[in-house]
N, CA, C and O atoms as CSV, one atom per row, in Angstrom:
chain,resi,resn,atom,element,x,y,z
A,1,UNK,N,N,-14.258,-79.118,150.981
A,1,UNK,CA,C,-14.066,-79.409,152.383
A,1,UNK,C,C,-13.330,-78.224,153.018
A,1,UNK,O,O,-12.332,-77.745,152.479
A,2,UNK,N,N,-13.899,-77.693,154.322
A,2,UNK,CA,C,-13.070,-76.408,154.649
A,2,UNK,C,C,-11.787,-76.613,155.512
A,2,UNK,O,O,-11.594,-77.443,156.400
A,3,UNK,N,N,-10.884,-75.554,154.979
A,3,UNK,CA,C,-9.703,-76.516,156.069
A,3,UNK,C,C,-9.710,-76.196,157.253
A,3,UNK,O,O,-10.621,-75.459,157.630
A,4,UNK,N,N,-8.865,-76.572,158.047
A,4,UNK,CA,C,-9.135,-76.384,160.109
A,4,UNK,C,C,-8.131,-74.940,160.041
A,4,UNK,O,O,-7.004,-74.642,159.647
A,5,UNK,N,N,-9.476,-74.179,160.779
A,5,UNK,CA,C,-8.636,-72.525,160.910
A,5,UNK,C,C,-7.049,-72.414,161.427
A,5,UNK,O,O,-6.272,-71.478,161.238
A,6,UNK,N,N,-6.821,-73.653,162.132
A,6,UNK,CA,C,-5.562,-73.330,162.087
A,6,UNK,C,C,-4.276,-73.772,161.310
A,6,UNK,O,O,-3.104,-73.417,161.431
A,7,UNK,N,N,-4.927,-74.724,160.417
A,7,UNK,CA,C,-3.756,-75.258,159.425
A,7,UNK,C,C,-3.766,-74.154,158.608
A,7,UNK,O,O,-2.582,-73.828,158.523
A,8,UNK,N,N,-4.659,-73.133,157.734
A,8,UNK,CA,C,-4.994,-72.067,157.255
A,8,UNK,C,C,-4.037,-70.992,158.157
A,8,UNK,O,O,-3.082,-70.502,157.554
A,9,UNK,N,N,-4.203,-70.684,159.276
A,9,UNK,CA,C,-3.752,-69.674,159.916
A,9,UNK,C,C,-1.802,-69.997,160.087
A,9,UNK,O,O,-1.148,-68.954,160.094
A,10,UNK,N,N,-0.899,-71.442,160.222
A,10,UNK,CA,C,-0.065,-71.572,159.937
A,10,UNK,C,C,0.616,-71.384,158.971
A,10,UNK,O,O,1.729,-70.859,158.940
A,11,UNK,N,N,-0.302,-71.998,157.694
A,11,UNK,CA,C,-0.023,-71.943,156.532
A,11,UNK,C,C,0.225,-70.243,156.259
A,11,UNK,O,O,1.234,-69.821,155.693
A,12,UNK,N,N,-0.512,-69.655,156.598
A,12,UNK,CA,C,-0.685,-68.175,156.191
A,12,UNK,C,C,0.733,-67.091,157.068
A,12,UNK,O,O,1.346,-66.088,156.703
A,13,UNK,N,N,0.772,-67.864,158.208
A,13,UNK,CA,C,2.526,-67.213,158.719
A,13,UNK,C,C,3.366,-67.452,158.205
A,13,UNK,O,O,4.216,-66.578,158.032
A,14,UNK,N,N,3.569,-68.874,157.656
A,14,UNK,CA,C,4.748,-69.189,157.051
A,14,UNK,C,C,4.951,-68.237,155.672
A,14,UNK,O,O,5.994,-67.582,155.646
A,15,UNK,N,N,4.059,-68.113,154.553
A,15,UNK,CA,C,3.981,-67.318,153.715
A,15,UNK,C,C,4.054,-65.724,153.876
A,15,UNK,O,O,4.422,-64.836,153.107
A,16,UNK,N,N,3.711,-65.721,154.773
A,16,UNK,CA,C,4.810,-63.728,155.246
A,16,UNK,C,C,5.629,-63.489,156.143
A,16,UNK,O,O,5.885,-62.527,156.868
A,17,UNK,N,N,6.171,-64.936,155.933
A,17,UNK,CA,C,7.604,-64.661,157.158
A,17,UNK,C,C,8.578,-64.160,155.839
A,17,UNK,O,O,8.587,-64.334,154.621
A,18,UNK,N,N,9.535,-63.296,157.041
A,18,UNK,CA,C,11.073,-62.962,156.214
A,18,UNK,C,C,11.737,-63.791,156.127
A,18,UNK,O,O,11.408,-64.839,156.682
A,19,UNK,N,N,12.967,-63.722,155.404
A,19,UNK,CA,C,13.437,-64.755,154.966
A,19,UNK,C,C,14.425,-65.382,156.261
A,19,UNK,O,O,14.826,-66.544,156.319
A,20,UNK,N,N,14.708,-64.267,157.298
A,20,UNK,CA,C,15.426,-64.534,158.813
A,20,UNK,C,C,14.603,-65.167,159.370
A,20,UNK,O,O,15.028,-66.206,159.877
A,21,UNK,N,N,13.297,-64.906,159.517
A,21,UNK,CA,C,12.261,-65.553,160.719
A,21,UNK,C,C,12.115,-67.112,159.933
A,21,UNK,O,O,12.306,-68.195,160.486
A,22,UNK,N,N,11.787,-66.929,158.729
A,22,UNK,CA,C,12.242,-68.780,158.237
A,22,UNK,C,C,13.331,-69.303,158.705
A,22,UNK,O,O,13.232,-70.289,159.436
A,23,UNK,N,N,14.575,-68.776,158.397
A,23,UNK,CA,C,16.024,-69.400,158.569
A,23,UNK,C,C,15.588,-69.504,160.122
A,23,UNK,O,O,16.063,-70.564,160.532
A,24,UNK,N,N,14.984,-68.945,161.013
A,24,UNK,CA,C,15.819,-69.346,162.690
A,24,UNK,C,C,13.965,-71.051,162.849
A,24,UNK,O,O,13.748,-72.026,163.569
A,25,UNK,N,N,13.436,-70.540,161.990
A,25,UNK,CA,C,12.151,-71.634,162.506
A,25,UNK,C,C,12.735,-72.788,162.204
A,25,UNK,O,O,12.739,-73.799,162.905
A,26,UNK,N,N,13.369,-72.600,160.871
A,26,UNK,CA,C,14.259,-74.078,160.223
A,26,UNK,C,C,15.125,-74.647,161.379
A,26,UNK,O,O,15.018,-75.810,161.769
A,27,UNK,N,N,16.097,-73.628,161.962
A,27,UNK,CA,C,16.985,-74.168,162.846
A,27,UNK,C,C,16.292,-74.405,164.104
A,27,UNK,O,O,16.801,-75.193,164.901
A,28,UNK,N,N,15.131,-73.790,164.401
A,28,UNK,CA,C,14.190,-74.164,165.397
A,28,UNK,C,C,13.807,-75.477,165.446
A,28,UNK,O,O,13.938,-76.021,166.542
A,29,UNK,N,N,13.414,-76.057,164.637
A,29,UNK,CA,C,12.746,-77.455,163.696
A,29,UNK,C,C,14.176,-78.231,163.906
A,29,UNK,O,O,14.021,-79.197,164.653
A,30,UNK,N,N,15.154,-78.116,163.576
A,30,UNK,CA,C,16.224,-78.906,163.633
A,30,UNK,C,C,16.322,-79.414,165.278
A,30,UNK,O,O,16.030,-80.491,165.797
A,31,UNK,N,N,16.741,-78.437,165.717
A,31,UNK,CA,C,16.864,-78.948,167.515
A,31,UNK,C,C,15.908,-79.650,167.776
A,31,UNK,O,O,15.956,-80.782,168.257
A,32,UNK,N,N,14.737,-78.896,167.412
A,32,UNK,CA,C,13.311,-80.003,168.230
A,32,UNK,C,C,13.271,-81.725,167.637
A,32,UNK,O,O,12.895,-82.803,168.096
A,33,UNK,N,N,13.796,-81.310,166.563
A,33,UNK,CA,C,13.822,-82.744,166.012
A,33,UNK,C,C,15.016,-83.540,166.935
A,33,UNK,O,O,14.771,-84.480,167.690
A,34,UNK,N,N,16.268,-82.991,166.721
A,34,UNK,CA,C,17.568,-83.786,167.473
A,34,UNK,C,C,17.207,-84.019,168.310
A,34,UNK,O,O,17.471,-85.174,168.645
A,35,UNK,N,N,16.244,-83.090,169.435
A,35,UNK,CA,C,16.362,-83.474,171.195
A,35,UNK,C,C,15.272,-84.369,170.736
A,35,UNK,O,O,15.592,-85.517,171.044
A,36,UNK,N,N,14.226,-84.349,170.188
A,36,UNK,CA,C,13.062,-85.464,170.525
A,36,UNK,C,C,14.254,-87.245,169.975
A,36,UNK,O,O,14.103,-88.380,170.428
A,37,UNK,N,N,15.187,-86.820,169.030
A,37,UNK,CA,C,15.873,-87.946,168.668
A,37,UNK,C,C,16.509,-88.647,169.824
A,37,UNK,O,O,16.740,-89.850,169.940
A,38,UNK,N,N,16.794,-87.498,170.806
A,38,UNK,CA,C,17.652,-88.252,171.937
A,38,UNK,C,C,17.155,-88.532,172.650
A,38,UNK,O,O,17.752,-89.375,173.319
A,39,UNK,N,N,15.765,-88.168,173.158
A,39,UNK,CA,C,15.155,-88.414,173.858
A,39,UNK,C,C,14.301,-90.491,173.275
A,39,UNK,O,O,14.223,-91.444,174.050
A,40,UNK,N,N,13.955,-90.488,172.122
A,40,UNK,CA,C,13.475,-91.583,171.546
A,40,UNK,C,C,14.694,-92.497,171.375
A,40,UNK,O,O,14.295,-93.648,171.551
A,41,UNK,N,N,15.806,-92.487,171.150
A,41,UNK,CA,C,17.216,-93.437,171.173
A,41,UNK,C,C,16.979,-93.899,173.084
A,41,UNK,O,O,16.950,-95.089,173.398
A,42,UNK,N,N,16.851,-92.922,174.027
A,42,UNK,CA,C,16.903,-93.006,174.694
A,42,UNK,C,C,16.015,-93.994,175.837
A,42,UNK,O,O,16.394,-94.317,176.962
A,43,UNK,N,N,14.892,-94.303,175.247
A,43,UNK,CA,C,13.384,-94.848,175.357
A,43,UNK,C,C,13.795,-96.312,174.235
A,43,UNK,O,O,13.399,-97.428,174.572
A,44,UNK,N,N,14.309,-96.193,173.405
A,44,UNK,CA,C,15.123,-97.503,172.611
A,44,UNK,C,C,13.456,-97.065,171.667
A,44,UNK,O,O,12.736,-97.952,171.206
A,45,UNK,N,N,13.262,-96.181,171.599
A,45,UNK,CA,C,12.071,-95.790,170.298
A,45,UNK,C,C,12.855,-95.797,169.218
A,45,UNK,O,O,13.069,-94.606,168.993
A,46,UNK,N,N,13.557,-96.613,168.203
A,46,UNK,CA,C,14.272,-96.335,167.422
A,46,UNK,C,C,13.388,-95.423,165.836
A,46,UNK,O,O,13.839,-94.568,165.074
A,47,UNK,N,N,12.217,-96.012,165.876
A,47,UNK,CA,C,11.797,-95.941,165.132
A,47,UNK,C,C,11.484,-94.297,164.521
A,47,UNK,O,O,11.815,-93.746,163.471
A,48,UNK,N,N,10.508,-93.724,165.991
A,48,UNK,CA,C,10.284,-92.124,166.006
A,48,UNK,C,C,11.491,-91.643,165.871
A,48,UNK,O,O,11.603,-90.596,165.234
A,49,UNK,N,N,12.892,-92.387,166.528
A,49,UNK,CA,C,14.140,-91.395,166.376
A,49,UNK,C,C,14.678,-91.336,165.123
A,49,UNK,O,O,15.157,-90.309,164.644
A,50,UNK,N,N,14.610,-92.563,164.481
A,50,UNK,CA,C,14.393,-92.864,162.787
A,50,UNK,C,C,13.869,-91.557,162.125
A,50,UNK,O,O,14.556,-90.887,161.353
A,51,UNK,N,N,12.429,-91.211,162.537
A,51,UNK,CA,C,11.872,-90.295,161.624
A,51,UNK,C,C,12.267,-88.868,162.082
A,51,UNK,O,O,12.474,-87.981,161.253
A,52,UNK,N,N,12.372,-88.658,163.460
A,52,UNK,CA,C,13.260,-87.089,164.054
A,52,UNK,C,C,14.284,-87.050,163.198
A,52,UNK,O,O,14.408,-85.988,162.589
A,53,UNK,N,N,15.024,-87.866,162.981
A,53,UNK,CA,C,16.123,-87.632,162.382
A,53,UNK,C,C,16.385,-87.481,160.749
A,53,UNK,O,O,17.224,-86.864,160.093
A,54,UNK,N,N,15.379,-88.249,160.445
A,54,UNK,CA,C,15.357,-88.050,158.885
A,54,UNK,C,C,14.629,-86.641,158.568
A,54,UNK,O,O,14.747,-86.287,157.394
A,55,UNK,N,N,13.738,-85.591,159.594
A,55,UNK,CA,C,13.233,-84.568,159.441
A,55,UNK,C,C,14.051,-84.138,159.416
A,55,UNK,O,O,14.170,-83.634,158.299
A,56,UNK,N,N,15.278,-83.855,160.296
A,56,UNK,CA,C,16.035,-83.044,160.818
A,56,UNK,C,C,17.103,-82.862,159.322
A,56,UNK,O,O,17.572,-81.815,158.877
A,57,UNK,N,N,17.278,-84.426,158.728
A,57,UNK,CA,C,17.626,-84.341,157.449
A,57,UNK,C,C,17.463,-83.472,156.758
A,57,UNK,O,O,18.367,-82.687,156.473
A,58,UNK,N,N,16.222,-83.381,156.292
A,58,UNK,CA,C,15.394,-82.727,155.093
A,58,UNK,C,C,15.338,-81.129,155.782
A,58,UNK,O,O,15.150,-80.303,154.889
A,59,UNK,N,N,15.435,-80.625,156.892
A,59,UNK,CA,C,15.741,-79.060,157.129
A,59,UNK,C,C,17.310,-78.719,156.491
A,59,UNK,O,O,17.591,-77.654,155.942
A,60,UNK,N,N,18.197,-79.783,156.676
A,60,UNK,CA,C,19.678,-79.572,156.388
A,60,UNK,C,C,19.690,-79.140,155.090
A,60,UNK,O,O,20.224,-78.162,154.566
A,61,UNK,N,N,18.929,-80.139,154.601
A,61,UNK,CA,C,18.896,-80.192,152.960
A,61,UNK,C,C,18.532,-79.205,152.455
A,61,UNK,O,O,19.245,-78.669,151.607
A,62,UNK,N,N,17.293,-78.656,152.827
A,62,UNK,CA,C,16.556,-77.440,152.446
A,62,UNK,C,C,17.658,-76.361,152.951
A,62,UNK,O,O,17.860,-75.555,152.042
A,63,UNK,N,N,18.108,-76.199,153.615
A,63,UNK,CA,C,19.193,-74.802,154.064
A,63,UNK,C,C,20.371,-75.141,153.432
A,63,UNK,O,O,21.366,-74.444,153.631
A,64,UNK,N,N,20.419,-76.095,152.705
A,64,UNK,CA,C,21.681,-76.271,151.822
A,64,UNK,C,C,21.418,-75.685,150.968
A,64,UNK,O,O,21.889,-74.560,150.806
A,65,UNK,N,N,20.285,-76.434,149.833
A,65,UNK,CA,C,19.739,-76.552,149.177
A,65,UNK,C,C,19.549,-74.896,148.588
A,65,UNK,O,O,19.942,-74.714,147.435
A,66,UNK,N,N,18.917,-73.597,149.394
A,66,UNK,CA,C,18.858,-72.515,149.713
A,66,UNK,C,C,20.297,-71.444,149.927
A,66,UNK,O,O,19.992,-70.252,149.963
A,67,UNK,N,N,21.830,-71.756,150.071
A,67,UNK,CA,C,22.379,-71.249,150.373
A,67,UNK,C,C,22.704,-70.575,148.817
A,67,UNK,O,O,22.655,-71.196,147.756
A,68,UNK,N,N,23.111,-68.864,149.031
A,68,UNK,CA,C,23.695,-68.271,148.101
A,68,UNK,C,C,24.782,-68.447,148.041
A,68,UNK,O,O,25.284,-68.365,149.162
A,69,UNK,N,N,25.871,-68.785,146.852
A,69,UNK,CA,C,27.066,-69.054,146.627
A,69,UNK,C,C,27.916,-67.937,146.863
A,69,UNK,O,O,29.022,-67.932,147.403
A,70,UNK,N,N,27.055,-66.694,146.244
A,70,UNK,CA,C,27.988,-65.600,145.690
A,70,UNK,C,C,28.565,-64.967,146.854
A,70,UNK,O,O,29.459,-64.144,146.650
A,71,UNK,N,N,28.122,-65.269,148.318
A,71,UNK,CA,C,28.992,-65.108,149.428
A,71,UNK,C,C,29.470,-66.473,149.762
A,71,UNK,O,O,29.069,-67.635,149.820
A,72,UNK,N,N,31.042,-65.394,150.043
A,72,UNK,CA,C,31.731,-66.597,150.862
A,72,UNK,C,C,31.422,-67.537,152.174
A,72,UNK,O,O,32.002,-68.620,152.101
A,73,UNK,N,N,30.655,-67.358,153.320
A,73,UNK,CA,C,29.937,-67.859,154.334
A,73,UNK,C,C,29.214,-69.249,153.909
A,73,UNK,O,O,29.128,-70.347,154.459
A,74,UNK,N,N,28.669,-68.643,152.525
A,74,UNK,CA,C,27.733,-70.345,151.981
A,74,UNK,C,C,29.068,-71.791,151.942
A,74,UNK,O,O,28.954,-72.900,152.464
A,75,UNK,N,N,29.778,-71.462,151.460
A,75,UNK,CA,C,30.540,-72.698,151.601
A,75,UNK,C,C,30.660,-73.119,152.805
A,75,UNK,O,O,30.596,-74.348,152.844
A,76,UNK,N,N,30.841,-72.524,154.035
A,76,UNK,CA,C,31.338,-72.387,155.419
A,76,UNK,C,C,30.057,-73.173,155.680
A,76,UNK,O,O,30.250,-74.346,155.999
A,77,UNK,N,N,28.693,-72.738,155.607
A,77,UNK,CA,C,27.259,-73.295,156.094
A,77,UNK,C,C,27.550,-74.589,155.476
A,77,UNK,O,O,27.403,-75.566,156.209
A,78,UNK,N,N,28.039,-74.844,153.945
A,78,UNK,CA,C,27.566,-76.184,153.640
A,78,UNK,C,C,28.771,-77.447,153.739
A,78,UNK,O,O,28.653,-78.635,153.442
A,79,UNK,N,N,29.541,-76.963,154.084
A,79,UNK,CA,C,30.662,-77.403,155.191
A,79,UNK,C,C,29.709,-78.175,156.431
A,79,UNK,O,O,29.333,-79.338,156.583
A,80,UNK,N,N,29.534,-76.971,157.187
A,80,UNK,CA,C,28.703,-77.403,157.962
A,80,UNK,C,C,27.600,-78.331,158.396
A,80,UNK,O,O,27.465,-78.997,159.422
A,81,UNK,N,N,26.881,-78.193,157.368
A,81,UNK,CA,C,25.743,-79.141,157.401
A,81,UNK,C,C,25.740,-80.285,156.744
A,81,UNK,O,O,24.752,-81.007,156.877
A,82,UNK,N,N,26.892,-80.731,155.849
A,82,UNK,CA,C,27.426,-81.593,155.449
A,82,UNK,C,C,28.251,-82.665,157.153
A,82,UNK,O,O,28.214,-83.875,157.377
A,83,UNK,N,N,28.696,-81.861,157.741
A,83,UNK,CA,C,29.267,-82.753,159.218
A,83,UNK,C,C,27.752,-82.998,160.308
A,83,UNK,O,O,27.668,-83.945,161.089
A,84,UNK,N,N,26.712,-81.987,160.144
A,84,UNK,CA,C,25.758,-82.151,160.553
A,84,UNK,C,C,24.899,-83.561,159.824
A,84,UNK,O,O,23.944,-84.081,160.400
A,85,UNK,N,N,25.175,-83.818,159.121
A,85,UNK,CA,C,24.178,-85.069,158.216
A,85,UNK,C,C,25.081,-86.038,158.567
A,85,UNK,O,O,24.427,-86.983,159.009
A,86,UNK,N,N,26.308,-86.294,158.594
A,86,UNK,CA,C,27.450,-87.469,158.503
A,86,UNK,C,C,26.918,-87.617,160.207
A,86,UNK,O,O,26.787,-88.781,160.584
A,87,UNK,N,N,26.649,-86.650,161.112
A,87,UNK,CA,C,26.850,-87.174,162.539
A,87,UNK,C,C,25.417,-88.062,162.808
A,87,UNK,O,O,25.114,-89.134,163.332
A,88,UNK,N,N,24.740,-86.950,162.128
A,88,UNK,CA,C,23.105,-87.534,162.138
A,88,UNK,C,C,23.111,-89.161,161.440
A,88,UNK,O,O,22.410,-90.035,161.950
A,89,UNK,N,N,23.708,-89.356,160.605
A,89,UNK,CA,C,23.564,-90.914,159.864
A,89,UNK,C,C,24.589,-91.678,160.905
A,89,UNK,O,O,24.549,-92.890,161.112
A,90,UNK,N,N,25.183,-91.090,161.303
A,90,UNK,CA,C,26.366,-91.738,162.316
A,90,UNK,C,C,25.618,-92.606,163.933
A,90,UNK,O,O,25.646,-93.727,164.440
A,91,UNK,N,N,25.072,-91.383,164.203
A,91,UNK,CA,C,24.040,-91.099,165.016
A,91,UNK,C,C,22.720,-92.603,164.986
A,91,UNK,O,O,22.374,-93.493,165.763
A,92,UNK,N,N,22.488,-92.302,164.086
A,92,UNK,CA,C,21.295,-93.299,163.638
A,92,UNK,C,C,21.668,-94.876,163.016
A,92,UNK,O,O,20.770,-95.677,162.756
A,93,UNK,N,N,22.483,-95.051,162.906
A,93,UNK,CA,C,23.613,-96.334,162.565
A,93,UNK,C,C,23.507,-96.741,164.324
A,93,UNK,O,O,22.710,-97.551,164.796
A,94,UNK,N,N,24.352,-96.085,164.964
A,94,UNK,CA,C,24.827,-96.827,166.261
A,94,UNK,C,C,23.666,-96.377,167.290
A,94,UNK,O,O,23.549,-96.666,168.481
A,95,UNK,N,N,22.992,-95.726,166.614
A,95,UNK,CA,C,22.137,-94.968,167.941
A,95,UNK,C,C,22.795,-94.439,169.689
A,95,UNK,O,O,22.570,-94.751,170.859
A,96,UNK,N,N,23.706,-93.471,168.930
A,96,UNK,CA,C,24.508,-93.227,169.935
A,96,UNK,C,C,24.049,-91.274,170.038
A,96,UNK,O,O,24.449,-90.554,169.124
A,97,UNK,N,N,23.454,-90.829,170.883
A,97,UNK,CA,C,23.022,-89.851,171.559
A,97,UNK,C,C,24.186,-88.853,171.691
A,97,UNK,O,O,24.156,-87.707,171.241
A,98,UNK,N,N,24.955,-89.268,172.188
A,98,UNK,CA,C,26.315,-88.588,172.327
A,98,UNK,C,C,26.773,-87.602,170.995
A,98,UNK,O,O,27.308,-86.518,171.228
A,99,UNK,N,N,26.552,-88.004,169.731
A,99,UNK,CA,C,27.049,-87.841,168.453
A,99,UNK,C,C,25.917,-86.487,168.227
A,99,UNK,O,O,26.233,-85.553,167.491
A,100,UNK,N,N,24.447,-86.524,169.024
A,100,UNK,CA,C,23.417,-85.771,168.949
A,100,UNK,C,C,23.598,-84.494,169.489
A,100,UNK,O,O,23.282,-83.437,168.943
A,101,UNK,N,N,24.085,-84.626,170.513
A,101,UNK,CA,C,23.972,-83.746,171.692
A,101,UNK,C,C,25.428,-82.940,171.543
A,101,UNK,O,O,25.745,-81.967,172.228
A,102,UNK,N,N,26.135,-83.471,170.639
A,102,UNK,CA,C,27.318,-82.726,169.993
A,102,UNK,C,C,26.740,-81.772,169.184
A,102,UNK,O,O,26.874,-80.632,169.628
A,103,UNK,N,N,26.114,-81.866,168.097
A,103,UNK,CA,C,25.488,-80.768,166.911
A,103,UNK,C,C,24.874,-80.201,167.862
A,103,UNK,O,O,25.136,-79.001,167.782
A,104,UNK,N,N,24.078,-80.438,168.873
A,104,UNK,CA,C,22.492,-79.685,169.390
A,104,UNK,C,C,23.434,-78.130,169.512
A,104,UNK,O,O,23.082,-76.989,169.211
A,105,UNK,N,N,23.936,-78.325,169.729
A,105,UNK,CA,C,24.651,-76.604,170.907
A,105,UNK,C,C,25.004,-75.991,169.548
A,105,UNK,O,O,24.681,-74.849,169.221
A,106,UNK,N,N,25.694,-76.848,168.784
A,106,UNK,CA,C,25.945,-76.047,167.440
A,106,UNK,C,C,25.129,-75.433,166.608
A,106,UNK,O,O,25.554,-74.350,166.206
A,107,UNK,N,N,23.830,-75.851,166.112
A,107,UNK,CA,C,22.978,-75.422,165.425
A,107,UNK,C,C,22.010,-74.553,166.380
A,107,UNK,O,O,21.251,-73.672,165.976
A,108,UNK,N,N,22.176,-74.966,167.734
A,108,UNK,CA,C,21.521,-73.489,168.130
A,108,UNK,C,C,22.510,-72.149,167.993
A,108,UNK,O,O,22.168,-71.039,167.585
A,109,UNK,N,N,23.651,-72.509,168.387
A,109,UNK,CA,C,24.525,-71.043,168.022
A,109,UNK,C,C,24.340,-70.458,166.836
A,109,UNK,O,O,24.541,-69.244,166.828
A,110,UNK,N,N,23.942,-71.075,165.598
A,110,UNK,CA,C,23.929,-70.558,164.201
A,110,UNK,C,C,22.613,-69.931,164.137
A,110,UNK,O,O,22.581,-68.780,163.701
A,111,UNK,N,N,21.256,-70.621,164.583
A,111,UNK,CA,C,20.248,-70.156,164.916
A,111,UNK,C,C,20.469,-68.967,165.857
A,111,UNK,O,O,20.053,-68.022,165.186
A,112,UNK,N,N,20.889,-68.479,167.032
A,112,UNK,CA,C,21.487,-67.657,167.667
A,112,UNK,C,C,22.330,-66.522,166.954
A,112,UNK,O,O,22.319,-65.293,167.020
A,113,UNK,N,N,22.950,-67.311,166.354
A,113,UNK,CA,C,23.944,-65.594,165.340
A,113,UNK,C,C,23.008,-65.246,164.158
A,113,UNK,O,O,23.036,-64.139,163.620
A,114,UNK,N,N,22.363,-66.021,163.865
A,114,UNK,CA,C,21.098,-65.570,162.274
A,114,UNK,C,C,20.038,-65.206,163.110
A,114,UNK,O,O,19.134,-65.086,162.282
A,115,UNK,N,N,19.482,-64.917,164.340
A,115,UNK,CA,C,18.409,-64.355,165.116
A,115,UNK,C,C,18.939,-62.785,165.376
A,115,UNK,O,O,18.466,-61.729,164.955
A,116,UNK,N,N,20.068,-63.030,166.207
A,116,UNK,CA,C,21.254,-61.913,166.090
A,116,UNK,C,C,21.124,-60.730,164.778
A,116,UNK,O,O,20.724,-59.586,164.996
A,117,UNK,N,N,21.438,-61.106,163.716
A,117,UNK,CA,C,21.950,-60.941,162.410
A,117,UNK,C,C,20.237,-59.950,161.915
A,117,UNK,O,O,20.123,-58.788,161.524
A,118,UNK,N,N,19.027,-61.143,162.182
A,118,UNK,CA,C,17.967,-60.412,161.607
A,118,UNK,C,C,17.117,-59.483,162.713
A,118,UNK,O,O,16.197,-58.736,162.381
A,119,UNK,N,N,17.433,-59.604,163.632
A,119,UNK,CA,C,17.000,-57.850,164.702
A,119,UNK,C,C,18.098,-57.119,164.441
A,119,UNK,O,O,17.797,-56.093,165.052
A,120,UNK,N,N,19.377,-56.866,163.872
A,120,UNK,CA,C,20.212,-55.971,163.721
A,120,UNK,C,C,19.679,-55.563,162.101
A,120,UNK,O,O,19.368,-54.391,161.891
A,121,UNK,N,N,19.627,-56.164,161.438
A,121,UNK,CA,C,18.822,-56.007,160.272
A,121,UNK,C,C,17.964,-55.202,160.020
A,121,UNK,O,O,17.983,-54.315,159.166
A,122,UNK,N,N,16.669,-55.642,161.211
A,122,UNK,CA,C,15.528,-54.855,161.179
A,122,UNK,C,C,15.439,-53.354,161.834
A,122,UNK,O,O,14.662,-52.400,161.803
A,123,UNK,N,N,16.711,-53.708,162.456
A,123,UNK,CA,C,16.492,-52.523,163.449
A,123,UNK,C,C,17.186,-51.360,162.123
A,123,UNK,O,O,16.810,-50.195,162.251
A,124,UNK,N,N,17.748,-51.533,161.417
A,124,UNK,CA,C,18.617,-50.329,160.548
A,124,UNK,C,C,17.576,-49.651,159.575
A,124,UNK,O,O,17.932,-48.743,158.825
């Protein structure tokens, strides 16, 4: 069965991205997930906000999951995304938006300093 040129053509970016242009899509993927969460809490969609949020999970996990020890910063990230999962389950318990829209600004800044980080990179 042939696959659809563009699941092929996704599939095929993701596999020659750098390892920066992954890290900011991940944190890309995170926001889109949180805001569609607040937006679906918001609509009393609990359900889709259910699954935004459990995606948004499984990016945390994976950038945990991924962090190098042998710098000091990795503890700092998994610090981090450890208060990012507690707000998200927090979040999804009371379905309280507020708890959402707290991380959102945060994980774009990190996305923001690792976008930062890999054009200074490339540029050297």
């Amino acid at each position: 069965m042939p696959l659809n040129p563009y699941s092929k053509y996704k599939e095929q970016s993701v596999m020659t991205m750098t390892q920066g242009e992954m890290l900011i899509k991940l944190y890309d993927e995170a926001v889109k997930q949180l805001s569609g969460a607040v937006l679906y809490i918001g609509e009393k969609d609990y359900e889709k906000a259910n699954t935004a949020l459990q995606k948004t999970q499984k990016v945390l996990t994976y950038l945990t999951n991924t962090l190098n020890y042998k710098y000091d910063i990795a503890n700092n990230l998994a610090a981090l995304y450890d208060y990012f999962n507690f707000r998200i389950v927090d979040a999804n318990i009371h379905k309280d938006v507020a708890l959402l829209e707290e991380i959102i600004p945060m994980i774009s800044g990190l996305r923001d300093a690792f976008a930062q980080a890999d054009r200074l990179s490339k540029a050297k």
